[in-house]
N, C-alpha and C positions, 0 to 999 in steps of 0.2 A: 679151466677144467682140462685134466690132460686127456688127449687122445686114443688112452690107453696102449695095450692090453690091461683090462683089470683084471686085479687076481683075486683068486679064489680067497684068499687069509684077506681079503678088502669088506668083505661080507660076512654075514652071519645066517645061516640053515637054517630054515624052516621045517616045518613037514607040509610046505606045500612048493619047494622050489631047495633046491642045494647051494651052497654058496657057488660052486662051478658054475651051475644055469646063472646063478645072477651077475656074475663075471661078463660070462659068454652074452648075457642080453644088452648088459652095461655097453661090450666092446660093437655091439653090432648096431645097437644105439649111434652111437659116435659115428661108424662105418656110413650110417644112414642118411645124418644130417652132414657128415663132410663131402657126401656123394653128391650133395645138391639136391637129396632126394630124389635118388633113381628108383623108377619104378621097377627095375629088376633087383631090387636088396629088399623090396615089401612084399616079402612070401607070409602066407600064409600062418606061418609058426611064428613069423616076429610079430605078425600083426594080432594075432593071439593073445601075447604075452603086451603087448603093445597098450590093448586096451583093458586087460586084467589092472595093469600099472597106472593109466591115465583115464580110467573112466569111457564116457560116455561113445567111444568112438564106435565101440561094436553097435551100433544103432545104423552105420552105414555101412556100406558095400565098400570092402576095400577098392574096387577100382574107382570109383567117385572120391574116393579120396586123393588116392593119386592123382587124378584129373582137375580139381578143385585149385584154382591159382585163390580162390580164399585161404583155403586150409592150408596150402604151403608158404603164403606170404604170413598165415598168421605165425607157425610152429618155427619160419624163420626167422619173422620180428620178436618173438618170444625167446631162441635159443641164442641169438648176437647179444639181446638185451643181459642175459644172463652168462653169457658166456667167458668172459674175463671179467665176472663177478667176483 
């Protein structure tokens, strides 16, 4: 999977998101999991669109998530797994 930037011509527009925003979540996606999951890249507007994408997460408090050595060992067993898939 590359690292990005993805481009806008990578995606297709909605009328609930533009292919720019899905660029822009795609590259900050990446930004987030190559960060090691820094708790200063989980603002509020990624964590938004975060769980619009993946479901059930707006059911917590983003800072419990951040905090969670489940929830980061899981999204990083998950992302290696799949990652030079």
């Amino acid at each position: 999977m590359p690292k990005g930037p993805f481009l806008p011509s990578d995606f297709t527009a909605t009328k609930f998101s533009t292919a720019a925003d899905k660029a822009e979540f795609g590259d900050t996606l990446l930004r987030f999991i190559d960060s090691k999951w820094a708790s200063a890249l989980f603002t509020k507007s990624f964590y938004n669109r975060l769980s619009m994408s993946f479901g059930h997460i707006a059911h917590y408090v983003e800072r419990e998530i951040m905090r969670s050595d489940i929830t980061n060992t899981a999204w990083a067993r998950r992302w290696d797994s799949n990652r030079y898939a």
